[in-house]
Structures are given as C-alpha cells and as structure tokens.
gemmi code that builds the backbone of each chain (N, CA, C; Angstrom):
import gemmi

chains = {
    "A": [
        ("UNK", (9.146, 22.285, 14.026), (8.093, 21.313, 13.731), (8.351, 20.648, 12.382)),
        ("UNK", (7.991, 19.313, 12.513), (8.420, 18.754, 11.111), (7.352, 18.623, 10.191)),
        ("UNK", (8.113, 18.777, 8.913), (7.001, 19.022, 7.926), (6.383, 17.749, 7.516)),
        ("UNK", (6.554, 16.531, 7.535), (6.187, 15.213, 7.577), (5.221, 15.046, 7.938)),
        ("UNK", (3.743, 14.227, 8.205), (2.782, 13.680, 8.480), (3.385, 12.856, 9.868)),
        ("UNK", (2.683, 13.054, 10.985), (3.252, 12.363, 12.237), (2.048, 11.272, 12.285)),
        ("UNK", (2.624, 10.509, 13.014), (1.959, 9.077, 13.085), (1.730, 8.826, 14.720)),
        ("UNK", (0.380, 8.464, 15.138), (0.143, 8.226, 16.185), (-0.407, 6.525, 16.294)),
        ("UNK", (-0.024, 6.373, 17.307), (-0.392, 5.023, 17.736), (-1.425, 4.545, 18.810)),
        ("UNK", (-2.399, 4.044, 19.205), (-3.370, 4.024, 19.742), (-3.452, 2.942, 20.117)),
        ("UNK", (-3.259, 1.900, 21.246), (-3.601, 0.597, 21.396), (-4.577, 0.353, 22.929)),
        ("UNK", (-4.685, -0.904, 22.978), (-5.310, -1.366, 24.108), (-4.207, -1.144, 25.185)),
        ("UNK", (-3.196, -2.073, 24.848), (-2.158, -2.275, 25.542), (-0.977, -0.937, 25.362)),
        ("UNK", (-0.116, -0.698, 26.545), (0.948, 0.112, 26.775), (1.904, -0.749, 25.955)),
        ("UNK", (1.942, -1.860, 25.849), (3.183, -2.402, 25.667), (2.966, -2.593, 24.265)),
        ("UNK", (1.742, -3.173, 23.569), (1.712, -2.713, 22.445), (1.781, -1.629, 21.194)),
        ("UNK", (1.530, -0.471, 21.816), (1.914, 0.447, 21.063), (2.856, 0.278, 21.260)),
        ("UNK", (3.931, 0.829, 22.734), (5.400, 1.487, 22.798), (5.956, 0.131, 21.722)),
        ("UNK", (5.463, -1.102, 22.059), (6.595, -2.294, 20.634), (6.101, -1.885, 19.390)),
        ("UNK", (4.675, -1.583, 18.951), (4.771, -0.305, 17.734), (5.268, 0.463, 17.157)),
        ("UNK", (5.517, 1.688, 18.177), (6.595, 3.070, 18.026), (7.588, 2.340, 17.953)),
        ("UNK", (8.340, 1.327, 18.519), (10.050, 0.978, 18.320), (10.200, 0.363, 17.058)),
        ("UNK", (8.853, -0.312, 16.861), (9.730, -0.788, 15.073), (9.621, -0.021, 14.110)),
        ("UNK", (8.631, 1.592, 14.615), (8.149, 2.159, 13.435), (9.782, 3.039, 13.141)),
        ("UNK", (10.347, 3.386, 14.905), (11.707, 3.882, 15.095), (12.896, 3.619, 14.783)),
        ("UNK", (12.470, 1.934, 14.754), (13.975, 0.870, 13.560), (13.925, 0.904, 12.988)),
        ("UNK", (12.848, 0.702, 12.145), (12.841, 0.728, 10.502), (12.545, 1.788, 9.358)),
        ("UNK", (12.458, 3.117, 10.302), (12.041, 4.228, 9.219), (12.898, 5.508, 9.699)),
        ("UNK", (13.138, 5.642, 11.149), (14.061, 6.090, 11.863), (13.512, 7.527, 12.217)),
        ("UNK", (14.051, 8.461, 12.798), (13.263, 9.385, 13.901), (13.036, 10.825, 12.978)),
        ("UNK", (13.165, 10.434, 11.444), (12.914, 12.172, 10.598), (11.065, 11.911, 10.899)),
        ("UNK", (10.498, 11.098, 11.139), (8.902, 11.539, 11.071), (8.293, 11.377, 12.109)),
        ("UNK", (7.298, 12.516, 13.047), (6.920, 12.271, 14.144), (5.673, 11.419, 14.655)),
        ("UNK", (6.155, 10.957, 15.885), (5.397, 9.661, 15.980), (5.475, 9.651, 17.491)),
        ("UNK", (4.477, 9.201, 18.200), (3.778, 9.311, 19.539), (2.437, 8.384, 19.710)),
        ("UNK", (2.696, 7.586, 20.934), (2.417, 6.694, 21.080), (1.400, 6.544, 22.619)),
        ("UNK", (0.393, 5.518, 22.229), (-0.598, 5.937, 24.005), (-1.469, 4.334, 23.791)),
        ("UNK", (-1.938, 3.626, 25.204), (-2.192, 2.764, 25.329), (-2.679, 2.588, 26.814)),
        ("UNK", (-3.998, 2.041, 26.846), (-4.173, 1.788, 28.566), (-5.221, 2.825, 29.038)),
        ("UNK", (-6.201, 2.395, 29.773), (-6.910, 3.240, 30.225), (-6.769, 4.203, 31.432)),
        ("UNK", (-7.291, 5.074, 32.160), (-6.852, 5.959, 32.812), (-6.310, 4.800, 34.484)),
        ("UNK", (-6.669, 3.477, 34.351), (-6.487, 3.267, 35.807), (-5.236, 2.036, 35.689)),
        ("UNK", (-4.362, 1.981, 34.295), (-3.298, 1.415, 33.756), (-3.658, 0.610, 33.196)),
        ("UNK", (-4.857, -0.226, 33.228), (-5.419, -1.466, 32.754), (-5.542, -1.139, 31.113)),
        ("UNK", (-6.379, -2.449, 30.743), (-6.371, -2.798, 29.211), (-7.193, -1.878, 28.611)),
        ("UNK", (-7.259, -0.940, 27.777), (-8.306, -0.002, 27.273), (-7.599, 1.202, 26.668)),
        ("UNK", (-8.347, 2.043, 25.972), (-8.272, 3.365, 25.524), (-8.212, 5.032, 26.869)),
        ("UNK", (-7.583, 5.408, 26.186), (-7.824, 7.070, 27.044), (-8.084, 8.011, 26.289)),
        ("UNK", (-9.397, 8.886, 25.760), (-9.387, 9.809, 25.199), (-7.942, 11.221, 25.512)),
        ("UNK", (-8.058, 11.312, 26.684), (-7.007, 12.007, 27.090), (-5.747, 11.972, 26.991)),
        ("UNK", (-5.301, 10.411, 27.007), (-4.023, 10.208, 26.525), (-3.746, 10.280, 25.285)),
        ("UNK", (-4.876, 9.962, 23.976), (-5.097, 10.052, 22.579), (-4.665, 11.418, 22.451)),
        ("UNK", (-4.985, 13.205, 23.064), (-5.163, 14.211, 22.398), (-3.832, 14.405, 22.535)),
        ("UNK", (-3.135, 13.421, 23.623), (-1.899, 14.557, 24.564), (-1.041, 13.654, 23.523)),
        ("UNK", (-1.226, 12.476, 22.778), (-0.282, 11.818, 21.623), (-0.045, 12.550, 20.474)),
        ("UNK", (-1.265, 13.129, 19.929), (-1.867, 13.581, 19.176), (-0.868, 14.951, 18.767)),
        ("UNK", (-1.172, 15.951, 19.961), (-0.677, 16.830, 20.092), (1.578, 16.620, 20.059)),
        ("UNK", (1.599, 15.425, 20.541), (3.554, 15.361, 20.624), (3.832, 14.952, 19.060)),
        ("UNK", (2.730, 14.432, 18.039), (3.147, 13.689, 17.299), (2.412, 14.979, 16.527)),
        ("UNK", (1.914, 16.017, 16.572), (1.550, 17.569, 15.529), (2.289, 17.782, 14.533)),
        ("UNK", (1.729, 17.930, 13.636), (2.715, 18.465, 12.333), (1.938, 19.212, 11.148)),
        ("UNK", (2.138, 20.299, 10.940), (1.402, 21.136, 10.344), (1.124, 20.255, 8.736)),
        ("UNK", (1.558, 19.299, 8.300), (1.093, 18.319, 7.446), (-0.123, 17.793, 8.227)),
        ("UNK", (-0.105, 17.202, 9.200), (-1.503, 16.722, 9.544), (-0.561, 15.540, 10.383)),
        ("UNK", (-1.856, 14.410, 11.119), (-1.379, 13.276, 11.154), (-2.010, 12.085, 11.313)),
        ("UNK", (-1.429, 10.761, 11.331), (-2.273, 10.021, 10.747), (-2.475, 9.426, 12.036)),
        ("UNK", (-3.553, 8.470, 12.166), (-4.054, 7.354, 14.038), (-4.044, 6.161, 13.315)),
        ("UNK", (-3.012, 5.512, 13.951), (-3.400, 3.884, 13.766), (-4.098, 2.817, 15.013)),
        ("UNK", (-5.010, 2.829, 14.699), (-5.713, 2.324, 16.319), (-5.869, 0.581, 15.891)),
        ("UNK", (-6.313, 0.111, 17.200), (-6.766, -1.674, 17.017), (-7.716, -1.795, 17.299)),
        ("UNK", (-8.181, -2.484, 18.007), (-9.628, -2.628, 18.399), (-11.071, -1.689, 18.928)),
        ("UNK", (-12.096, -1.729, 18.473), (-13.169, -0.719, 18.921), (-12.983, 0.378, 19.569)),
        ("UNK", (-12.795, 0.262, 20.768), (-12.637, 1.708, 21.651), (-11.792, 2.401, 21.337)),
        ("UNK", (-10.628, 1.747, 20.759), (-9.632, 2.674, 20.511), (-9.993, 3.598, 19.496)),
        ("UNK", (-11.080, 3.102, 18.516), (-11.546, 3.898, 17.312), (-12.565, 4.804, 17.723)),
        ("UNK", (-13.224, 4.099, 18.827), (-14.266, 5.546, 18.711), (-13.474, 6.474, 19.811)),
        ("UNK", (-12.494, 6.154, 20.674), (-11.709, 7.175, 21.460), (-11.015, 8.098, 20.664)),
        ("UNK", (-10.308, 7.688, 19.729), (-9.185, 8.189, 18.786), (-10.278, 9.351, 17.668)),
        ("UNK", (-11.533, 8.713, 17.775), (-12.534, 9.802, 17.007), (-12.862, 11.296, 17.725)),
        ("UNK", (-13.364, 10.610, 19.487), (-13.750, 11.777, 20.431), (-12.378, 12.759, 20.628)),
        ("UNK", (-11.174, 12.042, 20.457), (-9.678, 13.125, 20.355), (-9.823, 13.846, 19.917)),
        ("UNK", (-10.441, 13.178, 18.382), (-10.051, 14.445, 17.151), (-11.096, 15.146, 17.229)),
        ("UNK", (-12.617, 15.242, 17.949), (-13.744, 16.056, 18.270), (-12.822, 17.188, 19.327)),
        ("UNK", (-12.127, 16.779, 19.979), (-11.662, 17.763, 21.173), (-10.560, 18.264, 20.768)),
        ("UNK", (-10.186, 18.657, 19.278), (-8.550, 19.270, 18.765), (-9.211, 20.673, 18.759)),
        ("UNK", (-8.255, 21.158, 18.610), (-9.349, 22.764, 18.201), (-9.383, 22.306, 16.623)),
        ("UNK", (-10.311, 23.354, 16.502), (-10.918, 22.830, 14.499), (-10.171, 23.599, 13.630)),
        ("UNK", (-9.402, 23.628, 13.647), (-8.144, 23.856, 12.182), (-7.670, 22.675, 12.440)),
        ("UNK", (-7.697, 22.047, 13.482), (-6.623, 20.786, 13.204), (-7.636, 19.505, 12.773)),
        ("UNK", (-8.672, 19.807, 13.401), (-9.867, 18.515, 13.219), (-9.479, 17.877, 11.826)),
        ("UNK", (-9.928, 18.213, 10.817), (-9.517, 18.233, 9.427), (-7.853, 17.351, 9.156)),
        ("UNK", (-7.058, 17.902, 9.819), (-5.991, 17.346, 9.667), (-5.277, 15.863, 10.250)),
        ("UNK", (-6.267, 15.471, 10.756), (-6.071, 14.522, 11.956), (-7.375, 13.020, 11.359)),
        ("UNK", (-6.312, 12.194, 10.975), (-7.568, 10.684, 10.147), (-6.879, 10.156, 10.610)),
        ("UNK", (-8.332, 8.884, 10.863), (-8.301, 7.101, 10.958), (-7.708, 6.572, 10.113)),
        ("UNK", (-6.632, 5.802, 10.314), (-6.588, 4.994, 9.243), (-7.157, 3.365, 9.376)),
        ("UNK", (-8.071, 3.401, 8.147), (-8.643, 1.417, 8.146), (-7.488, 1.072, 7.621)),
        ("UNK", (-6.470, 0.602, 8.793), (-5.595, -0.272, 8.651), (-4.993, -1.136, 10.014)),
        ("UNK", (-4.274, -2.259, 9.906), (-3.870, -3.365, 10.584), (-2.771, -2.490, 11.111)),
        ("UNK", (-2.395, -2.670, 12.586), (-1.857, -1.423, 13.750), (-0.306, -1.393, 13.259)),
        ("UNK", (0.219, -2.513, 13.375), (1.710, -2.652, 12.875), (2.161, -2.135, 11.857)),
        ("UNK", (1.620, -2.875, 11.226), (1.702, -2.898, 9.488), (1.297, -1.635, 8.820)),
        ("UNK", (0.360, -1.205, 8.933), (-0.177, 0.301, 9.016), (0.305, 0.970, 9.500)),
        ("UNK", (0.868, 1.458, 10.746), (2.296, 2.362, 11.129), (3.317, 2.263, 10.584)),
        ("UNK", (4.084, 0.972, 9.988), (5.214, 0.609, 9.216), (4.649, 1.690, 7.914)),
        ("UNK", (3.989, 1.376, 7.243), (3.579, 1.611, 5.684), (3.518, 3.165, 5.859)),
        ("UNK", (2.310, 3.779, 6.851), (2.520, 5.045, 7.012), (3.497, 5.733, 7.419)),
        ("UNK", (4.278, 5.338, 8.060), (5.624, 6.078, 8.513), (6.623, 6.512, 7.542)),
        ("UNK", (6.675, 4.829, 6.404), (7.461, 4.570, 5.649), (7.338, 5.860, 4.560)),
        ("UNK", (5.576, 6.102, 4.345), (5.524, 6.958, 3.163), (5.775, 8.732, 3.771)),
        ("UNK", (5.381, 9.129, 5.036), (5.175, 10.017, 5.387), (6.557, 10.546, 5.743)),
        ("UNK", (7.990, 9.851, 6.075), (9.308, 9.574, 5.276), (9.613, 10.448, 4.530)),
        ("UNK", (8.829, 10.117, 3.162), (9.364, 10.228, 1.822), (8.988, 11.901, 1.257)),
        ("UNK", (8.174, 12.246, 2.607), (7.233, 13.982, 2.452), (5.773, 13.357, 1.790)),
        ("UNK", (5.220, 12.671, 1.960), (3.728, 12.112, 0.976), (2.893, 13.347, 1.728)),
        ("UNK", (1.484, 13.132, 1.290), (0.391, 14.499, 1.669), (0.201, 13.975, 2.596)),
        ("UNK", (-0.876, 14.375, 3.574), (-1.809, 13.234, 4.443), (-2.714, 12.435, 3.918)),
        ("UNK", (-3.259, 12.665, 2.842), (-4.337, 12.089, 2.180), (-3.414, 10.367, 1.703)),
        ("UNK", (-2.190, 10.713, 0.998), (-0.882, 9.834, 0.501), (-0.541, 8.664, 1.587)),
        ("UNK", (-0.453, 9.211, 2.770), (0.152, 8.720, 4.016), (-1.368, 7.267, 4.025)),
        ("UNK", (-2.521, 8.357, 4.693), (-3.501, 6.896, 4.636), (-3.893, 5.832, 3.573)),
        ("UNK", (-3.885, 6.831, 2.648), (-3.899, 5.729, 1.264), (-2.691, 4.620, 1.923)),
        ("UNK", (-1.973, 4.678, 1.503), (-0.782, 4.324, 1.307), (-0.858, 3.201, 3.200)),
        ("UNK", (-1.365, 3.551, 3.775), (-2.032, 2.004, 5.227), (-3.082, 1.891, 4.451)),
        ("UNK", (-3.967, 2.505, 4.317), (-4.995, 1.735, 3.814), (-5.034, 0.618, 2.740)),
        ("UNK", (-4.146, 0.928, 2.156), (-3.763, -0.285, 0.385), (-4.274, -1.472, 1.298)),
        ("UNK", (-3.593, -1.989, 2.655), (-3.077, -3.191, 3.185), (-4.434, -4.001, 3.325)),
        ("UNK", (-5.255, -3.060, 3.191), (-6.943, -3.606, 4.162), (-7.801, -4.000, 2.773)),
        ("UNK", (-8.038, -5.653, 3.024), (-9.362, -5.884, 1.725), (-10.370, -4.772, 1.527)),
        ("UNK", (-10.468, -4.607, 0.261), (-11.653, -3.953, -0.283), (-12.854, -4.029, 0.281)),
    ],
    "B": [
        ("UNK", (10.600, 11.109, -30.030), (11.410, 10.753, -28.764), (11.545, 11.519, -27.380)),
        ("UNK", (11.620, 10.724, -26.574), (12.015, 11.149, -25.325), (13.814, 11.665, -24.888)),
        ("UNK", (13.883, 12.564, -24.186), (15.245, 12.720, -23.854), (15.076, 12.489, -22.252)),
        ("UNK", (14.653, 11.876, -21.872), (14.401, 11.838, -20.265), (15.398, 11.043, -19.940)),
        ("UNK", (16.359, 10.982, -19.147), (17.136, 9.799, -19.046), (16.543, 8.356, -18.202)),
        ("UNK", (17.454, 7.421, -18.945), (16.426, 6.263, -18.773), (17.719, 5.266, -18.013)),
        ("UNK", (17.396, 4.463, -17.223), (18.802, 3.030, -17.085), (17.960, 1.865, -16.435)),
        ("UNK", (18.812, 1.444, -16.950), (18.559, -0.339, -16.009), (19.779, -0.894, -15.157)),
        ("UNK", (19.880, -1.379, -14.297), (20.902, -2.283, -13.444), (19.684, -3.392, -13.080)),
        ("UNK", (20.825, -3.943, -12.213), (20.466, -5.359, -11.273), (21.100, -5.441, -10.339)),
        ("UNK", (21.088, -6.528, -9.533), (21.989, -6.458, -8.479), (21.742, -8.484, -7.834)),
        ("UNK", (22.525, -8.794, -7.647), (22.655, -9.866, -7.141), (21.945, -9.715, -5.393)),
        ("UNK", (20.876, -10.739, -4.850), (20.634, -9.971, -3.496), (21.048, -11.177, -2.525)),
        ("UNK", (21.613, -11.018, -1.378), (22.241, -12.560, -0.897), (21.889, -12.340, 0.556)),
        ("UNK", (21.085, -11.147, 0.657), (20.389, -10.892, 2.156), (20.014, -12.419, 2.638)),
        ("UNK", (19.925, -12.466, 4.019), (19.332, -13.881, 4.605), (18.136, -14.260, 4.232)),
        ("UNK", (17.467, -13.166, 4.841), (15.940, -13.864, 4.671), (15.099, -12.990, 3.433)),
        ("UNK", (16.397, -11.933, 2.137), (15.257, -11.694, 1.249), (14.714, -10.234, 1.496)),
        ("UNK", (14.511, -9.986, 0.488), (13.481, -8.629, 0.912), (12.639, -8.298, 1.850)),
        ("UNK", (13.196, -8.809, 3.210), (11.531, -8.776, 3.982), (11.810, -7.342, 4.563)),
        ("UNK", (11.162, -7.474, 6.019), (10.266, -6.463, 6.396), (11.756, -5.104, 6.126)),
        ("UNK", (12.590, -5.225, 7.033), (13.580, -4.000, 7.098), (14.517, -3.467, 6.367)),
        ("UNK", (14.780, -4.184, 4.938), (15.173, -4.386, 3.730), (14.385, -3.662, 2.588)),
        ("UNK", (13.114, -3.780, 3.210), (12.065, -3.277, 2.115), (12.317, -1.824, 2.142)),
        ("UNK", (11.888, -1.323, 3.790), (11.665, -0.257, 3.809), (13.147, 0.770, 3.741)),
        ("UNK", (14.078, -0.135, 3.617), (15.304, 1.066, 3.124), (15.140, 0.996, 1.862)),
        ("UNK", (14.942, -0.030, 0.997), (14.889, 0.160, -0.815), (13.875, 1.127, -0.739)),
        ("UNK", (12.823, 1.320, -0.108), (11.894, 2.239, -0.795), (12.326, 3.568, -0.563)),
        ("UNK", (12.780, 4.149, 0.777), (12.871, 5.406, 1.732), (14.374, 5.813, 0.416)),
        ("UNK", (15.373, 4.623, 0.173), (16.527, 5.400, -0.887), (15.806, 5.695, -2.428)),
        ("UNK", (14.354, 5.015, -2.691), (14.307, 4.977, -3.890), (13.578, 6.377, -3.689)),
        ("UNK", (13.010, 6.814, -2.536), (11.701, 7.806, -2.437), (12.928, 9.155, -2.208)),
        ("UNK", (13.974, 9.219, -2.102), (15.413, 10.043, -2.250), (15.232, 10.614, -3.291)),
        ("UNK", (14.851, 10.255, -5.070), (15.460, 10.331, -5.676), (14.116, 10.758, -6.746)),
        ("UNK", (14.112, 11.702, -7.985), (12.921, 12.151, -8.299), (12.406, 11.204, -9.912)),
        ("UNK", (13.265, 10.357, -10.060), (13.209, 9.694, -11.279), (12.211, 8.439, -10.670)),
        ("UNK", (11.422, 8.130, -11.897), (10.428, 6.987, -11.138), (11.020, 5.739, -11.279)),
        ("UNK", (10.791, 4.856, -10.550), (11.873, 3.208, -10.390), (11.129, 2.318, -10.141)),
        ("UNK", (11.387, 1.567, -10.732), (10.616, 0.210, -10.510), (11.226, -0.933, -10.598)),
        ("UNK", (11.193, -2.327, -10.333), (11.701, -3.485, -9.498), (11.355, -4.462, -10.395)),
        ("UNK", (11.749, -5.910, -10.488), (11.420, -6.810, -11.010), (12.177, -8.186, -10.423)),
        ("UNK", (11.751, -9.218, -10.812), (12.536, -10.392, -10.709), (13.368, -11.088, -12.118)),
        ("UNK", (12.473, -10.249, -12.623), (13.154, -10.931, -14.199), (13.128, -9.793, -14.799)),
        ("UNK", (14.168, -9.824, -16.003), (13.835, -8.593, -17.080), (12.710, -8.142, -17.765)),
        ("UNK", (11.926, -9.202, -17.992), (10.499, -9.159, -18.214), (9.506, -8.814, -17.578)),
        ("UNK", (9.840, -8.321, -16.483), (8.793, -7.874, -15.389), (8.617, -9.413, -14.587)),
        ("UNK", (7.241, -9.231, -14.275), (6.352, -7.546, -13.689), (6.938, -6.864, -13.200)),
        ("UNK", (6.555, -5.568, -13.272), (7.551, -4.227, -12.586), (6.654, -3.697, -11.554)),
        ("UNK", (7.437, -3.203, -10.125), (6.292, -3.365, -9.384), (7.230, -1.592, -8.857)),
        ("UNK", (6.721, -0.455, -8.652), (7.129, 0.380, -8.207), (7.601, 0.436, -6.806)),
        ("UNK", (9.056, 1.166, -6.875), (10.151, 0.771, -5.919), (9.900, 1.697, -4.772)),
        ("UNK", (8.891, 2.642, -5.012), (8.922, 3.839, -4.309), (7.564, 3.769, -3.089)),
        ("UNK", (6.585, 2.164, -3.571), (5.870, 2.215, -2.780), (5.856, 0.960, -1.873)),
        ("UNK", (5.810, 1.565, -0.512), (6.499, 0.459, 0.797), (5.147, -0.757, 0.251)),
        ("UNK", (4.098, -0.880, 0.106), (3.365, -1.847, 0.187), (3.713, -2.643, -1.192)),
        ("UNK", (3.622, -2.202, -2.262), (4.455, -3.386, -3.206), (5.810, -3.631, -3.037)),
        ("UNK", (6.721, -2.827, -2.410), (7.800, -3.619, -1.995), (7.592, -4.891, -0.905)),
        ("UNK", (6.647, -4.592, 0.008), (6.759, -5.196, 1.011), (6.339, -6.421, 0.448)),
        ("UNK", (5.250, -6.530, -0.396), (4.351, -7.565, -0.784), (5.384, -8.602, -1.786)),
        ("UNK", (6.562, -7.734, -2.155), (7.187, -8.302, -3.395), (7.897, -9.870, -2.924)),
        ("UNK", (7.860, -9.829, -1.258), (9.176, -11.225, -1.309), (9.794, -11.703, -1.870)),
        ("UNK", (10.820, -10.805, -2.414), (11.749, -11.589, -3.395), (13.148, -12.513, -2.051)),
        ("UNK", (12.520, -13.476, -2.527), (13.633, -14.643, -1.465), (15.208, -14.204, -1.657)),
        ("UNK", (15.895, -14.869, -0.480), (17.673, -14.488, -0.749), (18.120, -15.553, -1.885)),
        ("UNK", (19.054, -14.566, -2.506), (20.051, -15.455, -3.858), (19.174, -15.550, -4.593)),
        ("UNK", (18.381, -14.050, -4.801), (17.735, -13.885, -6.734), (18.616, -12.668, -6.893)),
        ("UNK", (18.426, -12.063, -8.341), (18.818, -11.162, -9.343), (17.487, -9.712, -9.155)),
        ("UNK", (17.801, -9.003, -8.430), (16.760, -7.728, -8.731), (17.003, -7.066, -9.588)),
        ("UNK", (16.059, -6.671, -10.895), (15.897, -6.057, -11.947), (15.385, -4.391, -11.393)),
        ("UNK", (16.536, -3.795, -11.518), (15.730, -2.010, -11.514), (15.739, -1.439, -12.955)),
        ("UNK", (14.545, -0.361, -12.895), (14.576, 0.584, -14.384), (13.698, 1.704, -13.389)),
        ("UNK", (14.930, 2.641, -14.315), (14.434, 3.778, -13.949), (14.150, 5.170, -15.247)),
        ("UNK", (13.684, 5.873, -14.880), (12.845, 6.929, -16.015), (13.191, 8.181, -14.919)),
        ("UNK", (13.526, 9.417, -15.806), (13.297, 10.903, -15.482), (14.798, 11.139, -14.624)),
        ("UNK", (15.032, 12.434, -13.764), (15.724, 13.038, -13.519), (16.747, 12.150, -12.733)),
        ("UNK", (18.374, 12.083, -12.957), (19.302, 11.275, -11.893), (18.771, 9.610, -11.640)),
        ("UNK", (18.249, 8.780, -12.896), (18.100, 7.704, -13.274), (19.231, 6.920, -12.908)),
        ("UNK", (20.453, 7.280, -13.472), (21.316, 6.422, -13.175), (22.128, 6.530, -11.876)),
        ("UNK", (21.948, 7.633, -11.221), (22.427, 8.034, -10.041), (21.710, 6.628, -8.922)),
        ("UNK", (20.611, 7.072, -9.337), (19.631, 6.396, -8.208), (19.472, 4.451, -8.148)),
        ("UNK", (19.506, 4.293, -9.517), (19.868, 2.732, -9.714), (21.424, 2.583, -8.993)),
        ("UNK", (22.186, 3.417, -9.427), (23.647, 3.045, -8.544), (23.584, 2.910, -7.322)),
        ("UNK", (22.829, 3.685, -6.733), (22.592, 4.158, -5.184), (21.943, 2.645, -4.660)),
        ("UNK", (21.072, 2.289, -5.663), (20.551, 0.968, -4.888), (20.417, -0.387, -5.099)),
        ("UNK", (21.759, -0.638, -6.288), (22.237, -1.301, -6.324), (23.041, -1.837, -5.346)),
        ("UNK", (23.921, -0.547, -4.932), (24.837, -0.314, -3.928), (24.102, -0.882, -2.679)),
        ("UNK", (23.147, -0.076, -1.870), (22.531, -1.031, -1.138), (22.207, -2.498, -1.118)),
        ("UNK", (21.662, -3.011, -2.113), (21.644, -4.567, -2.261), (23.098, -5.363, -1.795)),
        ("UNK", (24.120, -5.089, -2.790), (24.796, -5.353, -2.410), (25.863, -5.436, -1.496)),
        ("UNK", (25.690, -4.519, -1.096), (25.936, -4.207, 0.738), (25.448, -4.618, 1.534)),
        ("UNK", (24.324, -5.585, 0.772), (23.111, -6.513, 2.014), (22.464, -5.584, 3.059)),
        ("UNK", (22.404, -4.233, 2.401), (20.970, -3.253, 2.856), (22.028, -3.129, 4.685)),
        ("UNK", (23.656, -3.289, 5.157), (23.753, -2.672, 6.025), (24.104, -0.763, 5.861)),
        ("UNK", (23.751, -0.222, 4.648), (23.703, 1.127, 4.743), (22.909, 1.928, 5.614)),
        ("UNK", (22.766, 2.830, 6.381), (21.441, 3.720, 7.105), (20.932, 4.382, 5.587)),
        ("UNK", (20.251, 4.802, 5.623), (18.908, 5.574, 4.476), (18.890, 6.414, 5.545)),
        ("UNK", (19.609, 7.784, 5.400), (19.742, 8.888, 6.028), (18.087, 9.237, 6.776)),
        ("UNK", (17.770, 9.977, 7.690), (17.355, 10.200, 8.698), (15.916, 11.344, 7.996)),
        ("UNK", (16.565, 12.018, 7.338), (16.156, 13.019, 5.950), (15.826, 12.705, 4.962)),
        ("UNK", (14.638, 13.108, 4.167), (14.462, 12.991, 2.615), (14.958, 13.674, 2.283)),
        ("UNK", (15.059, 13.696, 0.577), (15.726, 14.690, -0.317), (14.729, 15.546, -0.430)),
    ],
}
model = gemmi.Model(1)
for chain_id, residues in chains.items():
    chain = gemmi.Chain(chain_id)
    for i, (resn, *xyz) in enumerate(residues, 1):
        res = gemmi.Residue()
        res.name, res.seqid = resn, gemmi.SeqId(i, " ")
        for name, pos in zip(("N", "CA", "C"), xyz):
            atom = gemmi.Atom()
            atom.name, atom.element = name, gemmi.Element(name[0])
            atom.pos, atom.b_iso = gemmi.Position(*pos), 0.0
            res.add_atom(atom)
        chain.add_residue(res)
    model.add_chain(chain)
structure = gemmi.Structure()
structure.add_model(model)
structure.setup_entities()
C-alpha cells in the first residue's frame, strides 16, 4: 500500500473522470494512487454511491485520500461514501472545494511529493476564490 | 551568520508553449525531490514564487524564450538548482522519476 494520499475522482460522466485519471497519470505518473468512477447505476449521466466506496476503497492509502467531485450529486454522493467507510477511515477520506481537473492535477501533484492529507487539500483548494 | 548552503542559477527556457501545464508539474515534483527550499523568478529581482508548490508554478506562466531565475537555501542547494536547470534545458523531456525522495 502506498504511503501517498490517493486521489479519487468522482464525475457525472464515465468519460470524464477516466480523461481525469489519464492526465492526472501523464503528468504526475503512477507513484500516487488514484481511482476513478462516473455514471449512475443504469450507465447514464449521474453519481453512484456504490461506485464512489468501491473507488474509494482501490485508491486507499493509509495517508488518507482526497475526492475531487463536479457537480451536486456527486458531492452529496461522495459524502454518503464516506458515511458508509468503516470509521477509522471516515476521518481520513475529504472533499476537496476544488475545480475537478485542476484539483486532481494540483492534488496528485502534491500528494507526489509525500504532503499530509490535510497538505494535499489545501494545496486543490488554493485554486478556489475565497 | 548562516552556514546553510545557499546558490543561484538560471537557465535559458525555449520550451514551446512555456511553463504550462506539464512542464510545471515536473519543475515542481524535481524541486519537491530535494530538501533545500527553492524558489523561481523571472528576473533577479524577484518576485520569488516557491518552486515546490504546483499552484504557483502553475499560475507562474512564464512564456517560451525567458531566463528562469532559481535560489535555493538549506541542504543539497546546489545539487538541486543543477538538477533543474538541467531539466529546463533539456526542454523538461526528462521523466521526474515515478518516486519521491
């Protein structure tokens, strides 16, 4: 298991995350774990709590890890995930208020470098107005 | 006085499009290698914008065909300016190993 902060991705779209995970995979490259989910349970446009825990869980790292979600559902889905982790991990597992791309880039980039988890969201969060 | 070791380089940068997005994040991931703190500039005069964090790099756009100003402070200073100098001028085709230090 890697000691890094893993990065999860959360979108409406399948195709948006997985083009997420690939640039987070070009440009920072495969030392930090990262797992990716999109689409609701019937393939269409939406969230899956279920697919969120089972991301959640590939992208584990006893550092913690961080959710970069987009629009509404994905945030309150990506919340009910982290209600359904068992609770040692609850704690370890944050939102980040940040822009989906750009915010996976930045977090990946720092979580890279060994940052805390606390480091990792700071560090997406900078990107988002005050 | 300080005995911390200290250096400065530069580097000529002739990348296409500049520090952008995939450029950035290898200057930072080689600068985040290295335990001496580093920081960036366009001019010798600053502003100095720390090399180690992806969002002021990213933000920095320094366009292709400027002069990047590094300074660095604390442990393997000059190691680490060499290291990414070297990158610049290699036009950032190095990998930034897979591993941190």
């Amino acid at each position: 298991m890697s000691d890094k902060v893993g990065i999860v991705i959360v979108s409406h779209s399948p195709e948006v995350a997985k083009g997420t995970a690939d640039m987070v995979r070009q440009m920072v490259g495969a030392a930090v774990p990262l797992a990716h989910c999109g689409g609701n349970p019937d393939g269409g446009l939406g969230t899956d709590v279920a697919k969120i825990v089972t991301a959640i869980e590939d992208a584990w790292s006893e550092a913690g890890i961080v959710l970069l979600v987009d629009l509404g559902g994905a945030e309150t889905n990506s919340e009910m995930a982290i209600e359904m982790l068992p609770e040692e991990r609850q704690a370890k597992a944050v939102i980040c208020n940040a822009p989906l791309v750009e915010g996976a880039i930045m977090a990946a980039t720092e979580a890279w470098g060994g940052a805390s988890l606390a480091e990792v969201r700071a560090t997406a969060e900078e990107l988002s107005p005050a | 006085m300080s005995d911390r070791e200290k250096a400065t380089a530069s580097a000529f940068m002739t990348h296409e499009v500049g520090l952008h997005a995939r450029p950035s994040v290898k200057l930072t991931k080689l600068a985040k290698t290295f335990p001496a703190g580093i920081q960036l500039a366009l001019s010798e005069e600053g502003p100095w914008i720390d090399a180690k964090s992806i969002v002021r790099v990213m933000a920095f756009q320094a366009p292709q065909n400027t002069m990047l100003y590094f300074r660095a402070v604390g442990d393997r200073a000059e190691e680490a300016l060499a290291a990414l100098v070297k990158l610049v001028e290699d036009d950032f085709e190095v990998e930034v190993g897979g591993e941190s230090a």
